[in-house]
N, C-alpha and C positions, 0 to 999 in steps of 0.2 A: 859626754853623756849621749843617751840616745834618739831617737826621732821623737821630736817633739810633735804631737797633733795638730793636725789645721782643720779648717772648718773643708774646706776641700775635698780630706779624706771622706767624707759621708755621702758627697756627689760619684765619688767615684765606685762605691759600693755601689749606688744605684745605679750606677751606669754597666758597673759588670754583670746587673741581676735584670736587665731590660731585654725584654722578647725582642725589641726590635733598637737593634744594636749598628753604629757606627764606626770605623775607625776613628780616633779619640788624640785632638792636637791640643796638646798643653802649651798654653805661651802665655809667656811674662819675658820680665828685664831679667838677665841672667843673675846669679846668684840670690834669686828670692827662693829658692829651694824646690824647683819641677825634678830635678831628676832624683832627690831623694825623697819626697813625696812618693814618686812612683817606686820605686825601690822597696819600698814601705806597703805599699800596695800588693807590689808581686807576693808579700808574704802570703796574701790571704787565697793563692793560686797553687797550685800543686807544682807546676813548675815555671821558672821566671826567663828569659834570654833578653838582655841587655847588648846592643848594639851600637858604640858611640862612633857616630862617620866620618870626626875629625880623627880619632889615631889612627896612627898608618898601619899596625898589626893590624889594621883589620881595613884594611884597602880592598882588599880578595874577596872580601863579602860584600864590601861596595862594590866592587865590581859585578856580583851573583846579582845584588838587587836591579843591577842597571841594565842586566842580561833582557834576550828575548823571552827569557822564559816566562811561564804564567805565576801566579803567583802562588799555584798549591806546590809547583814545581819547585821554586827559588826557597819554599820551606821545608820540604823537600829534604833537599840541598842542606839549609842551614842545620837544621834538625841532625844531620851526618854530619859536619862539621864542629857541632856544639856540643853533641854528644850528651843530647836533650831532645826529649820525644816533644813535641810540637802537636796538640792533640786539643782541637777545639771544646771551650770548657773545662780546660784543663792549666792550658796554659795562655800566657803573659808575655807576649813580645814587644819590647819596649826597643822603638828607633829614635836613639839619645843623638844630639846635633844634626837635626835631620836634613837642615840647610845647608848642608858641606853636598848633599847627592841632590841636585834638582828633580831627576829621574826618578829617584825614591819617594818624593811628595807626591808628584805624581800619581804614582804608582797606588798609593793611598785608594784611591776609588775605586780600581779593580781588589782591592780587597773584601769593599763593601760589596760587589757583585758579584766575584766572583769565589769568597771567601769570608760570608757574614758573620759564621759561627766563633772564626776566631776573633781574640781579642786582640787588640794591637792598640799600642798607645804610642803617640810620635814627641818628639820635641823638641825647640832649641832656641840659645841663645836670638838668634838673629833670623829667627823666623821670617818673621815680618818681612824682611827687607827679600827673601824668595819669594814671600805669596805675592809683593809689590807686582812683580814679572810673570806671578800665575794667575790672573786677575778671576776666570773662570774655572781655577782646576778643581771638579770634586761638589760642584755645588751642589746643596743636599745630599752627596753620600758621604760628609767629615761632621764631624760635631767638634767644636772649640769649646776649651774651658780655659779661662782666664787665670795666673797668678797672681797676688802680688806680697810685698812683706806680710806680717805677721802684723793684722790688725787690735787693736787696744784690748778687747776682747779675748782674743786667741795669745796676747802676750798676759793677761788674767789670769787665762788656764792652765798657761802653760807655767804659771806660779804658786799651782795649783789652790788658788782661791775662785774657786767654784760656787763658794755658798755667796763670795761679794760678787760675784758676775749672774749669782740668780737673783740675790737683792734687788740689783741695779732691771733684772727683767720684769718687776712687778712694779719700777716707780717710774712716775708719770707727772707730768704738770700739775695733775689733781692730784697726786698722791707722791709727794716730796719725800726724798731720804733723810732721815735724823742729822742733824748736824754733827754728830760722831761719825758715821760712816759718809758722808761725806768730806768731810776731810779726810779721811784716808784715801778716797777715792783721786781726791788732788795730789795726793803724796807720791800714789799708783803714776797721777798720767803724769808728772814733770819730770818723774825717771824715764819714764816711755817717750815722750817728747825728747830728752836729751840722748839716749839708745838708739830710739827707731826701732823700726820693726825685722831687720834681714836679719833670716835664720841666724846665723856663727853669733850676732851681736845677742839677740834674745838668748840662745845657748849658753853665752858665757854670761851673760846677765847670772841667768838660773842658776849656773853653777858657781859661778864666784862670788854672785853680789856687788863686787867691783865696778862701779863707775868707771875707773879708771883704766882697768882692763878692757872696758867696752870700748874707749878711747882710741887704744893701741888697734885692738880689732876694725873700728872704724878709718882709722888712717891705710891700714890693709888693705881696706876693702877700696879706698878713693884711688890707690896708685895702679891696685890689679884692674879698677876700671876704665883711668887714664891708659895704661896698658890697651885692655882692651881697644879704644881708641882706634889703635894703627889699622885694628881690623875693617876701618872704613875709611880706609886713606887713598885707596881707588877714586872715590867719588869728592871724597871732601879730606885735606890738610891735618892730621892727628893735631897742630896746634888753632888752627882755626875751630875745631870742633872743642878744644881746651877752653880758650878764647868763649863760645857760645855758651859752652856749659857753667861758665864760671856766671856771665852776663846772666844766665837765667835764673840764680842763684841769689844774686846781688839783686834784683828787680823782681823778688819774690813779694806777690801782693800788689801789684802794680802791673798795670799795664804794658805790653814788654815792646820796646824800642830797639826797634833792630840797628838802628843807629849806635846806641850805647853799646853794644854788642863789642864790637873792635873798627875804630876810624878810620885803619887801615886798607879793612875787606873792600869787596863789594857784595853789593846788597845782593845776590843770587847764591853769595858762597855763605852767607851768614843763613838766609831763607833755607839751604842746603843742609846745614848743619840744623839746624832747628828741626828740620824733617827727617832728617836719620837719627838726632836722639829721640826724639818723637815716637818714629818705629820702632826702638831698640827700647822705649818702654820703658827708657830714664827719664822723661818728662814727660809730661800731659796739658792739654790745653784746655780751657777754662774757656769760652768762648760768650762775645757779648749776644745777649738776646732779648728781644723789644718786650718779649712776654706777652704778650696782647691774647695767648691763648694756647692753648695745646695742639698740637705738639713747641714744645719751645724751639723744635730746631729749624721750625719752618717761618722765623722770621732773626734771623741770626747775622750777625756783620760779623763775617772771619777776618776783616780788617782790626778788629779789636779782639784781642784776645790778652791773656795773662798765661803764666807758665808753671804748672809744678813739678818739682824734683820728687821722685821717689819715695822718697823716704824723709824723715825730719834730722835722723839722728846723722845722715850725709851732709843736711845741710848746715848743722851747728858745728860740727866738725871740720868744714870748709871753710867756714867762718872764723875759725879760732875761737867760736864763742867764750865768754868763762863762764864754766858751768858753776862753779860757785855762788856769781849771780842769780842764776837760775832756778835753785834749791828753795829760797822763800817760797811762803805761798803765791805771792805777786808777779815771780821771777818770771812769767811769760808775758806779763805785760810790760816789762824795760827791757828785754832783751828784743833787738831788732825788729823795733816798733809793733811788737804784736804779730808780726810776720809768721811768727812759727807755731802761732795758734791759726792762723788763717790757713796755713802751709796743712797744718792737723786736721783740721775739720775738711778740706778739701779730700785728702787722700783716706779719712773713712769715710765719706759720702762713695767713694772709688769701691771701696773694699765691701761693705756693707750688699753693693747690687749682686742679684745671683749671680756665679762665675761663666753662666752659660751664655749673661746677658751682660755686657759691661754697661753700665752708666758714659753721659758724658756729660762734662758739669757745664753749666751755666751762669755768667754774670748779667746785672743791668747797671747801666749809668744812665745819667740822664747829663745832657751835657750843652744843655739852655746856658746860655750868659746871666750871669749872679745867679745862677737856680741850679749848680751842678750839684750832684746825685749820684750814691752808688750802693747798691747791694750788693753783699760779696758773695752770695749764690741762691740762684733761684732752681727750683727741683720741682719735680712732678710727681703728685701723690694721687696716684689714681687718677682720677678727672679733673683736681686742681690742680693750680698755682701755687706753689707756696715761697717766700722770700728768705731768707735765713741772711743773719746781719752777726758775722763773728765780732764779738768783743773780748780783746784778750786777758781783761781784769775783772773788774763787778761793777766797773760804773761805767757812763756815757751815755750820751744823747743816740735817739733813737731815729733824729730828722730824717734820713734817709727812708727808711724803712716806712714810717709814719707817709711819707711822701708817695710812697711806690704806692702803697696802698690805696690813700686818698685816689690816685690817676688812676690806677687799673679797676681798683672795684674788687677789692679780693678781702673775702672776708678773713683772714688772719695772717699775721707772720711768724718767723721763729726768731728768739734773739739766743745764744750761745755764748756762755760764758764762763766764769769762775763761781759764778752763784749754783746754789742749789735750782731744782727743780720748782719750778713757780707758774703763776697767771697775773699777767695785767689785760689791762683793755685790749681786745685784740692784738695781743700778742702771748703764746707760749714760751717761758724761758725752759732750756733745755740744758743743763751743765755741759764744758764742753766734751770731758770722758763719756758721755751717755749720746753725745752727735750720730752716730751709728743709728741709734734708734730712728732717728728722723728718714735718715737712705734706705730702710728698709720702708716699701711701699704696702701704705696700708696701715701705718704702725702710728701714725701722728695723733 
């Protein structure tokens, strides 16, 4: 089938229609779908040029970019080469693997100055791990937009249930979904939880239907990453980074011990691995923070941290889960303790923040003797505080939550769950298919 929509595509219309215009770096973990995003975009362009800097057919152009030339000159150049007029406003030049030419990122800011009018959009797998080395290239003349899979929402639309993804934007604490559509809504996210969100899996979702096709696709997608792997085998071991990614996987929901990691490393080669999947935007950190006030990041212990993987549907897949299991309405709460509700609400709290702006999540513990404590993410909603406590069934105690509140002085929390939409005593329940609403600032 063909390009499915993301919420992304709306930024970047605005972004081609802005008087005062950037060179424009898409980055995420590979295969969350930037270069056909952008591809999709060049339609709306008169004409498009596509330049990927890893094949070697086109070395000769890596080479043009890496020239002394200026930069109206090196298009110039390509524009004869492409046999595509290059005509600011007109067209779309898209520098696909951009991390393969150092020079070429670079290069990026003398666009902005000395080449406003055109557009140019950059991007790549393993971004990250160039700009690590470019600490000051460009600041204030690039604009970054974030990727990531296909959030619960954008997997809605793209099934095309519109009218239950507008439902869901009118109900509220106060204003609860009928118990029909809410259960559908459960039905929606325990296939999405089991899938995930990457492009090919949601595609073949929509077009097959197929659980089980999604399966096959997911296992694909795990070996072309372990694959991937080697390509940081300079810095760190393809199995030692096997080793890490597995660990962060298995200690999902929990506090991540770099010890459990592999007894064999050392603790620099594990620390190593944790930071190029990090970069490469297959995992994210969840960082503990005392909360005492806003900003959260400014009382933070990066000694405690927790890890999340990408995606949900990678990590029931690495698990061998039985998705069988799963399929009940309960099936997130016996499947790997809750973990993969926890795993859900963390990465749309991710997806939900503008893409101009990422989010970074936050946990608390409290970790008094006989009085330990944990909220599994604290966010910031405008001027407050607020606690969010995932439960991955309809029932449980609140202790923790209740607790944070009592110490800090904050007048409400979030609880997340399998229930509908509700109010108890200082606290809002939020279903957890609707958790998006919470990371959208302003929206509580």
């Amino acid at each position: 089938m063909g390009y499915i929509k993301r919420f992304i595509d709306k930024e970047l219309i605005k972004w081609k229609d802005s008087e005062v215009r950037k060179p424009l770096l898409l980055r995420g973990a590979r295969q969350v779908g930037k270069s056909s995003t952008v591809r999709e975009f060049g339609k709306t362009f008169d004409y498009f040029i596509e330049i990927n800097f890893e094949k070697k057919a086109n070395q000769d152009i890596k080479q043009l970019f890496e020239s002394d030339l200026s930069v109206r000159q090196i298009c110039e150049e390509l524009s004869l080469k492409m046999d595509t007029p290059i005509i600011p406003g007109r067209t779309l030049l898209f520098l696909d693997e951009i991390q393969a030419s150092i020079p070429t990122i670079s290069l990026l800011r003398y666009f902005y100055e000395d080449y406003p009018d055109l557009h140019v959009v950059a991007a790549g797998s393993l971004l990250e791990f160039a700009l690590e080395n470019l600490p000051s290239f460009g600041v204030g003349r690039i604009r970054s937009m974030f990727l990531y899979p296909f959030s619960f929402e954008e997997f809605l639309r793209a099934m095309d249930l519109n009218m239950l993804v507008d439902a869901l934007q009118k109900a509220s604490p106060e204003n609860p979904l009928s118990a029909t559509i809410h259960k559908r809504f459960m039905q929606y996210l325990i296939h999405f939880i089991i899938i995930g969100g990457m492009p090919e899996v949601v595609s073949t979702y929509v077009k097959t239907g197929s659980l089980q096709e999604c399966q096959h696709v997911l296992d694909d997608l795990i070996l072309s990453l372990y694959d991937y792997f080697s390509k940081y085998k300079s810095r760190v071991p393809t199995a030692r980074l096997r080793e890490v990614f597995s660990s962060v996987i298995e200690q999902t929901g929990k506090k991540f011990v770099y010890s459990q990691a592999d007894s064999n490393s050392n603790l620099q080669q594990i620390k190593e691995s944790v930071s190029l999947l990090e970069l490469a935007g297959i995992i994210y950190p969840v960082t503990h923070t005392a909360a005492t006030g806003i900003p959260l990041a400014a009382t933070t212990n990066t000694k405690f941290r927790k890890y999340l993987i990408y995606d949900t549907g990678i990590l029931q897949r690495f698990l061998r889960l039985d998705v069988s299991q799963i399929l009940p309405d309960d099936g997130i709460t016996q499947i790997n303790k809750g973990a993969l509700a926890e795993l859900f609400v963390g990465l749309e709290l991710l997806k939900a923040a503008p893409c101009t702006n990422p989010t970074q999540l936050y946990y608390w513990q409290r970790f008094k003797r006989g009085s330990e404590a944990e909220v599994d993410y604290i966010i910031q909603d405008n001027q407050s505080v607020v606690p969010v406590e995932v439960k991955s069934g309809t029932k449980g105690t609140m202790q923790s939550l209740f607790l944070f509140l009592s110490e800090k002085q904050y007048p409400f929390g979030i609880r997340t769950s399998q229930e509908n939409f509700g109010i108890m005593p200082k606290i809002k329940i939020y279903p957890l298919y609707a958790i998006s609403k919470v990371g959208k600032c302003g929206s509580i």
